[in-house]
Backbone as XML, in Angstrom:
<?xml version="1.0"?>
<chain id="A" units="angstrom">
  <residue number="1" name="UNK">
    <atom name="N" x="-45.210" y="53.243" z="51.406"/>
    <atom name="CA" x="-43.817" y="53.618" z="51.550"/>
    <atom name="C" x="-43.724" y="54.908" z="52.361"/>
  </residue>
  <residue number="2" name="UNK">
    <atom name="N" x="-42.683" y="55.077" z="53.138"/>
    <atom name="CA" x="-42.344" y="56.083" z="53.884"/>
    <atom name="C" x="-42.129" y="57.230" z="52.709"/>
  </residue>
  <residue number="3" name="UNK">
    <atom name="N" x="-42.751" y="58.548" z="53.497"/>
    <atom name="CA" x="-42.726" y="59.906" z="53.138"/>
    <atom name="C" x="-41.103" y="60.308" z="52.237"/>
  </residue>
  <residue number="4" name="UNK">
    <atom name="N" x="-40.531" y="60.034" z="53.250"/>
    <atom name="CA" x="-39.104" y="60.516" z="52.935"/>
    <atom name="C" x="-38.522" y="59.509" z="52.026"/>
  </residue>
  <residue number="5" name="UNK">
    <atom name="N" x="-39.225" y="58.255" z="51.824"/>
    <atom name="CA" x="-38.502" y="57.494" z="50.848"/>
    <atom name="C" x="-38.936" y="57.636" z="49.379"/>
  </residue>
  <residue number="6" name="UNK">
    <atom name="N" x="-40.575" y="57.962" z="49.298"/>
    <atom name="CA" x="-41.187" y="57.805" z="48.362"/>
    <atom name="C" x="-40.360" y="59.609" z="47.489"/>
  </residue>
  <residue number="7" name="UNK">
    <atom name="N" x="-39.800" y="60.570" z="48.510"/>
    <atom name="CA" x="-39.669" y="61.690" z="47.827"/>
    <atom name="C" x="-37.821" y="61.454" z="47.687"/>
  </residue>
  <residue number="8" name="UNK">
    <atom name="N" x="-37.376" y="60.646" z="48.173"/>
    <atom name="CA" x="-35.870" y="60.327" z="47.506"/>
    <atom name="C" x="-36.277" y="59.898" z="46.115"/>
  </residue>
  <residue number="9" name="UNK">
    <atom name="N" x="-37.095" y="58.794" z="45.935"/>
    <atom name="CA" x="-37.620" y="58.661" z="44.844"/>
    <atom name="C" x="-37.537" y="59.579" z="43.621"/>
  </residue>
  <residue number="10" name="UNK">
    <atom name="N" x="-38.829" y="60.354" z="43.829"/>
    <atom name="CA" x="-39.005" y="61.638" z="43.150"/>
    <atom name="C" x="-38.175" y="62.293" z="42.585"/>
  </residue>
  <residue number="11" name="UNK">
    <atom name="N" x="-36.931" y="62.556" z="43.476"/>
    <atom name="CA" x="-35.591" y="63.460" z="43.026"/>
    <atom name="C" x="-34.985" y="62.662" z="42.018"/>
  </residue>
  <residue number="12" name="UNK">
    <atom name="N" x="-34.877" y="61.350" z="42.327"/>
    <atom name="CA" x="-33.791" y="60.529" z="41.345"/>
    <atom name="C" x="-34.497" y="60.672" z="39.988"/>
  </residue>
  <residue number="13" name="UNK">
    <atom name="N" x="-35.546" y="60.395" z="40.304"/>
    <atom name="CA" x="-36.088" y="60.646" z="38.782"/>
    <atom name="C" x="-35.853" y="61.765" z="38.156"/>
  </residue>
  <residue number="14" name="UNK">
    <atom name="N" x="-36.776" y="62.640" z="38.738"/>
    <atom name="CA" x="-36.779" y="64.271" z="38.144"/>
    <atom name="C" x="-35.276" y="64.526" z="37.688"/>
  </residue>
  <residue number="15" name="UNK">
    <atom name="N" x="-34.198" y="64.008" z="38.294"/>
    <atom name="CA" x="-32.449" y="64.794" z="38.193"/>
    <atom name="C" x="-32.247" y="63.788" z="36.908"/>
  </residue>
  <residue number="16" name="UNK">
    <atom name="N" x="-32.727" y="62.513" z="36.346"/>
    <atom name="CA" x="-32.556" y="61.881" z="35.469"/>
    <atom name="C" x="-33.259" y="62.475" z="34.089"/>
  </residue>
  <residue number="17" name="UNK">
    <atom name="N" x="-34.417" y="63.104" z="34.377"/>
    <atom name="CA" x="-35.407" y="63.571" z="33.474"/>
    <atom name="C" x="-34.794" y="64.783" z="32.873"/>
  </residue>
  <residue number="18" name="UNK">
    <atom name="N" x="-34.352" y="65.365" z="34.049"/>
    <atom name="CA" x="-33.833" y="66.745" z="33.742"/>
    <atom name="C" x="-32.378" y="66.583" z="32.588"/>
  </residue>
  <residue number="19" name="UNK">
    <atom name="N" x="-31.597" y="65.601" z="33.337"/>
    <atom name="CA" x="-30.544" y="65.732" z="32.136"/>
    <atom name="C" x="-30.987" y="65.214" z="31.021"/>
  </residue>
  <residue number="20" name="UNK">
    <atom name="N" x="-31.767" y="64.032" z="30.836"/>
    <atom name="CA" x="-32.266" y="63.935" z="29.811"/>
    <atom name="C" x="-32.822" y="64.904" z="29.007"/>
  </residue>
  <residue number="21" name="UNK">
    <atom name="N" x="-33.402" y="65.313" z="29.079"/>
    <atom name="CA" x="-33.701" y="66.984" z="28.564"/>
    <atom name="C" x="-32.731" y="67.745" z="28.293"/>
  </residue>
  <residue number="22" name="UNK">
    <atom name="N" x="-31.690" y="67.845" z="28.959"/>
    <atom name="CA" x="-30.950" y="68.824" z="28.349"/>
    <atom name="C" x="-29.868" y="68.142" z="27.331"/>
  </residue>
  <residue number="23" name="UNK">
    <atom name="N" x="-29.339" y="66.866" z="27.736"/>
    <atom name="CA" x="-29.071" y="65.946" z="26.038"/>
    <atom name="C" x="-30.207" y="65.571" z="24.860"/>
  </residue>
  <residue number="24" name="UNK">
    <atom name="N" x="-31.560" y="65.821" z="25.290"/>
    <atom name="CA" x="-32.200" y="65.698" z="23.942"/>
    <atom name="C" x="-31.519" y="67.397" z="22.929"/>
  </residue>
  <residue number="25" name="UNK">
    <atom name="N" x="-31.772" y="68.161" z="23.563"/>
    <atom name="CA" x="-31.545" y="68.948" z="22.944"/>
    <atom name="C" x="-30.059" y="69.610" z="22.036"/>
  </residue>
  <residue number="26" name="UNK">
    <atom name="N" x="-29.298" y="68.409" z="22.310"/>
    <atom name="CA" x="-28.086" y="68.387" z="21.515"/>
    <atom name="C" x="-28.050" y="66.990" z="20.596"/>
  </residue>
  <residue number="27" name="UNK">
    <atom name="N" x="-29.097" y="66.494" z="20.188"/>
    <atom name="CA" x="-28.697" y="65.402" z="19.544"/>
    <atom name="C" x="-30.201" y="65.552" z="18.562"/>
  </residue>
  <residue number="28" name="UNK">
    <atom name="N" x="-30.038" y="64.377" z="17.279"/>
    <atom name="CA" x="-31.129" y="64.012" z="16.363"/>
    <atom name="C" x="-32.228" y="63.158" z="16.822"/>
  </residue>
  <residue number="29" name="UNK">
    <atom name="N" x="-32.813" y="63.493" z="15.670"/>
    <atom name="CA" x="-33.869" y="62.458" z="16.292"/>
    <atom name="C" x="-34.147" y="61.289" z="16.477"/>
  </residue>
  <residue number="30" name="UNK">
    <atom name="N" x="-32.716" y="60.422" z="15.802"/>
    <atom name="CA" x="-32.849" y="58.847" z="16.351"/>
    <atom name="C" x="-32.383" y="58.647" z="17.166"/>
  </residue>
  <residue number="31" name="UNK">
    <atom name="N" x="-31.461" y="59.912" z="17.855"/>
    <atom name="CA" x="-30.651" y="59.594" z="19.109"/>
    <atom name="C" x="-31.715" y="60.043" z="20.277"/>
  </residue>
  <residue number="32" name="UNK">
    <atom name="N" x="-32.643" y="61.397" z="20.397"/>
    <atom name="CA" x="-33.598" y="61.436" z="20.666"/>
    <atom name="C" x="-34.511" y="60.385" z="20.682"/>
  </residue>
  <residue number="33" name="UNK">
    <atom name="N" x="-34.874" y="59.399" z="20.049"/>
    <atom name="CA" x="-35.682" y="58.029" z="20.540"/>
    <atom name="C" x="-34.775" y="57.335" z="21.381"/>
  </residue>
  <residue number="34" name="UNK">
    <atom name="N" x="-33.915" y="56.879" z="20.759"/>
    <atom name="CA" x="-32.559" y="56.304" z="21.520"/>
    <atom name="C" x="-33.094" y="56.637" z="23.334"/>
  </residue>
  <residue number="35" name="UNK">
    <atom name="N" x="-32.761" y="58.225" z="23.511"/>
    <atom name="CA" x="-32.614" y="58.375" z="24.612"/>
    <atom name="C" x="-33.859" y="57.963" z="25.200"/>
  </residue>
  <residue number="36" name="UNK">
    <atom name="N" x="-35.068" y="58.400" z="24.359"/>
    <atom name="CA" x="-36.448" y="58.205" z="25.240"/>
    <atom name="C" x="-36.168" y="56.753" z="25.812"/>
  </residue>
  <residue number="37" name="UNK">
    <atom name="N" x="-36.197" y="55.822" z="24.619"/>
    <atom name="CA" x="-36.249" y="54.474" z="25.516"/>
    <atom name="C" x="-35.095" y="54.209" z="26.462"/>
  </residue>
  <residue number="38" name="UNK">
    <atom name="N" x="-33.782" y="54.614" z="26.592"/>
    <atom name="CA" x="-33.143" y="54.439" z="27.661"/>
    <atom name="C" x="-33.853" y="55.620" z="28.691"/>
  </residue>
  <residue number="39" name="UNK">
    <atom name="N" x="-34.500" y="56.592" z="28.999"/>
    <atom name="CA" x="-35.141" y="56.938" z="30.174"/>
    <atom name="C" x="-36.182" y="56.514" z="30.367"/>
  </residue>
  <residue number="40" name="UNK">
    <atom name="N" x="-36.964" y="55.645" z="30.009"/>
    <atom name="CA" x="-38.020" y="55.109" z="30.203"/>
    <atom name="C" x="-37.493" y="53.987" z="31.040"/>
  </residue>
  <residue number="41" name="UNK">
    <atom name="N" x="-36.396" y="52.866" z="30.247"/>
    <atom name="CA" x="-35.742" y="51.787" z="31.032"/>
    <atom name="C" x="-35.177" y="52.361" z="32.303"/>
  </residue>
  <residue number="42" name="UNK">
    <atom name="N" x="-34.789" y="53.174" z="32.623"/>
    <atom name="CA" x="-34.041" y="54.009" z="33.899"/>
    <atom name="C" x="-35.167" y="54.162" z="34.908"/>
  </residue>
  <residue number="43" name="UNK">
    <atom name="N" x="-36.364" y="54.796" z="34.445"/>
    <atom name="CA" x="-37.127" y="55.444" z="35.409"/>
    <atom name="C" x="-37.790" y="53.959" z="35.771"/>
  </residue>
  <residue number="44" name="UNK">
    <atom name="N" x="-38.320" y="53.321" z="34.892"/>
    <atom name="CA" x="-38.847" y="51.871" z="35.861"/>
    <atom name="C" x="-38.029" y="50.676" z="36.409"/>
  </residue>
  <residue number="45" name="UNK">
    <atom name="N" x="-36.403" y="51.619" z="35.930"/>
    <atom name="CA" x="-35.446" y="50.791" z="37.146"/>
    <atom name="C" x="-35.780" y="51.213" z="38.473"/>
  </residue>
  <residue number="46" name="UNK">
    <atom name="N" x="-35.632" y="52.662" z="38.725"/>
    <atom name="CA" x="-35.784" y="53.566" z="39.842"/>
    <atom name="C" x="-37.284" y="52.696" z="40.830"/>
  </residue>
  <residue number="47" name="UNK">
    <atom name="N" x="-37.879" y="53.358" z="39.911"/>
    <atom name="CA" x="-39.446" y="52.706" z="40.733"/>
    <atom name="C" x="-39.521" y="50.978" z="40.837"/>
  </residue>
  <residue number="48" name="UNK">
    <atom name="N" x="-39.023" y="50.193" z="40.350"/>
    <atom name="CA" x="-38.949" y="48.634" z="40.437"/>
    <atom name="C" x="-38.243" y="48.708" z="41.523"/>
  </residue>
  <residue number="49" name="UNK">
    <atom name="N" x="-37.181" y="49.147" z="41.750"/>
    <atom name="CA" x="-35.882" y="49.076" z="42.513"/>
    <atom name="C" x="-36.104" y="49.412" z="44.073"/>
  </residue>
  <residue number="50" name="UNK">
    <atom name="N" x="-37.126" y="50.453" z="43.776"/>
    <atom name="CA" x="-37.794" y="51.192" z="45.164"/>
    <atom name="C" x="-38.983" y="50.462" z="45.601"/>
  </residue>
  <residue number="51" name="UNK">
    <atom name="N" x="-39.351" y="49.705" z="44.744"/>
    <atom name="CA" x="-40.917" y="48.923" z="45.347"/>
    <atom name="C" x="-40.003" y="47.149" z="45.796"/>
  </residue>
  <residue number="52" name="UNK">
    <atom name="N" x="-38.864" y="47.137" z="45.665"/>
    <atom name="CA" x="-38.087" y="45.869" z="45.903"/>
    <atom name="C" x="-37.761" y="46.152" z="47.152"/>
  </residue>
  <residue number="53" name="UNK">
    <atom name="N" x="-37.032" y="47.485" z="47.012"/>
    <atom name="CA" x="-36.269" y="47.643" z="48.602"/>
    <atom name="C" x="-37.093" y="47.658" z="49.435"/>
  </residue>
  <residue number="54" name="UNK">
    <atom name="N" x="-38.262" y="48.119" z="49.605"/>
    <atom name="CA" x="-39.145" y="48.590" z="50.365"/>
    <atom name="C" x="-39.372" y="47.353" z="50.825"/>
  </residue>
  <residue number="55" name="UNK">
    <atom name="N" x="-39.806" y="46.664" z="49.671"/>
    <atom name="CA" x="-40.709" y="45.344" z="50.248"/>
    <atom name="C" x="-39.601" y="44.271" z="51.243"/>
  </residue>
  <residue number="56" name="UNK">
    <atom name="N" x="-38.094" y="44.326" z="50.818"/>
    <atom name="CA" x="-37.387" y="44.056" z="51.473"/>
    <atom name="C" x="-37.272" y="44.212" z="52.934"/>
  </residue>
  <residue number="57" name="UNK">
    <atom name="N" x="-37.337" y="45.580" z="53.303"/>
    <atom name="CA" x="-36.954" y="46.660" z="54.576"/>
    <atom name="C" x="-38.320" y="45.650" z="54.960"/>
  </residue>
  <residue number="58" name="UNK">
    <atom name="N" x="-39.556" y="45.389" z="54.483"/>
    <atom name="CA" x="-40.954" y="45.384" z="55.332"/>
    <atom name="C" x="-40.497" y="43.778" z="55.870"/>
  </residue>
  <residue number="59" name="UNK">
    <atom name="N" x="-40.021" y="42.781" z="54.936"/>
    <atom name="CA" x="-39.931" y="41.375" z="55.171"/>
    <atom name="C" x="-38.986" y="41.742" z="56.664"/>
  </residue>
  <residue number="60" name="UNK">
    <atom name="N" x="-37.584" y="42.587" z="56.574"/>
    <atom name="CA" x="-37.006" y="42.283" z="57.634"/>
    <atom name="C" x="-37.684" y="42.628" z="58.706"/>
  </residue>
  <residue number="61" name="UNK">
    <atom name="N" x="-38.323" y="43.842" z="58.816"/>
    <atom name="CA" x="-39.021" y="44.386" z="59.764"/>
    <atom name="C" x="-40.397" y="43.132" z="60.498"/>
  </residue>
  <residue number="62" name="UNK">
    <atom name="N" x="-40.782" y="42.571" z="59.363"/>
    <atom name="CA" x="-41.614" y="41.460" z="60.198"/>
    <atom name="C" x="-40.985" y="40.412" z="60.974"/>
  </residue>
  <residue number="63" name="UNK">
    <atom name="N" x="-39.931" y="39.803" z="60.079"/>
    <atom name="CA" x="-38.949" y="38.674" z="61.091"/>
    <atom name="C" x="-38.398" y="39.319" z="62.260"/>
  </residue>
  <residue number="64" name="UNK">
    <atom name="N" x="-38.337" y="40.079" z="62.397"/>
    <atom name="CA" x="-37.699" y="41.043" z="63.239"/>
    <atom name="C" x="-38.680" y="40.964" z="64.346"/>
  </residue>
  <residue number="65" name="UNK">
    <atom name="N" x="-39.821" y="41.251" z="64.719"/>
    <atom name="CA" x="-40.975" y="41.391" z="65.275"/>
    <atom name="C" x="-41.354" y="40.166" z="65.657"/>
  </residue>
  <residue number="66" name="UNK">
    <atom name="N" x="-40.875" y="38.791" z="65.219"/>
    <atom name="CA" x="-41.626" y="37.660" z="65.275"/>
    <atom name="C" x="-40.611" y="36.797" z="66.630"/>
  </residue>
</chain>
């Protein structure tokens, strides 16, 4: 994956992680699990989502060429 795509990446996560973090720290601890597993489901949306597009962008880029 391209440089600049793989670090759009990066940000979405980290800015997801980050608020997550700062709502763990206003809530209990079943809402605290709660959240873990909804950022866990989020972050391997992000990265699924980014290894789809990509592979997308590459399919057009070959028909494209052919």
């Amino acid at each position: 994956m391209p440089r600049a795509f793989t670090e759009a990446q990066a940000e979405a996560m980290v800015t997801i992680v980050f608020s997550a973090g700062a709502e763990a720290l206003d809530v209990g601890p079943e809402q605290r699990r709660q959240l873990e597993e909804r950022l866990v489901l989020q972050l391997r949306m992000i990265s699924k989502g980014a290894y789809y597009w990509y592979r997308r962008e590459q399919e057009k880029m070959s028909h494209h060429s052919e």
